[in-house]
C-alpha positions in Angstrom: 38.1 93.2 -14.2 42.1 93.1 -14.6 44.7 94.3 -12.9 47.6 96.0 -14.4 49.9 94.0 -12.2 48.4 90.8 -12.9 48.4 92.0 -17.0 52.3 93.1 -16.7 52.8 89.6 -14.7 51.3 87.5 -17.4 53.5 89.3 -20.2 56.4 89.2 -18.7 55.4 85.2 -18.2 54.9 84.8 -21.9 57.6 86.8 -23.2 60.1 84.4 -20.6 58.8 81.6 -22.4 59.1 82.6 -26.2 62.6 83.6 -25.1 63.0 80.1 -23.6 62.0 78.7 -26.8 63.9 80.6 -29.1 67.0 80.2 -27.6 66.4 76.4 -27.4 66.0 76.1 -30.8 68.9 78.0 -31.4 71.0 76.0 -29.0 69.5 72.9 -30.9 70.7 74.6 -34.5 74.3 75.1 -33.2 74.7 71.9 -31.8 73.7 70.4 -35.3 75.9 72.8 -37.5 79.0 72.0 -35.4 78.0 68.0 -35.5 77.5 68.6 -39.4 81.3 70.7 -39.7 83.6 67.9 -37.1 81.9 65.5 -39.7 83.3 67.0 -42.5 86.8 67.4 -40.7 86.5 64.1 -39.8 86.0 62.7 -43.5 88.8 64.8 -44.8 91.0 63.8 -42.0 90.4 60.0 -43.2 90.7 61.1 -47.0 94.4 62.2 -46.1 95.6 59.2 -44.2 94.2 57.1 -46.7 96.3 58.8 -49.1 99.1 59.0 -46.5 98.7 55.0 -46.2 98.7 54.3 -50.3 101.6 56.4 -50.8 103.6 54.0 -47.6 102.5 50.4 -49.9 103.9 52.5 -52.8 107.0 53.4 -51.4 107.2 49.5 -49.8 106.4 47.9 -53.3 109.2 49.8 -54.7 111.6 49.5 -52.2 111.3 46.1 -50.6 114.3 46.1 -48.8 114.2 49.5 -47.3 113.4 49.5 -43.4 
């Protein structure tokens, strides 16, 4: 019928791939969370220098000679 070997074999088999899978889904998660966060760096990082860049006109409008 079976043999313990062959039984032991096909577990550790299976168990290899769940683990395989798992941790590929994991990797996937990661990869998305940490493309989702520099995203939100990103837009806050363009938020400032737009700020940075309507404070500079400012300062030009009201000081036209000033170099």
């Amino acid at each position: 019928m079976f043999n313990v070997g062959d039984m032991i074999y096909q577990v550790i088999v299976l168990g290899l791939i769940v683990l395989f899978v798992v941790s590929f889904s994991l990797f996937i998660r990661r990869m998305l969370l940490n493309q989702q966060a520099k995203m939100h760096q990103l837009n806050e990082l363009e938020k400032k220098l737009d700020k940075i860049i309507k404070l500079m006109d400012k300062d030009e409008n009201e000081f036209p000679l000033r170099k």
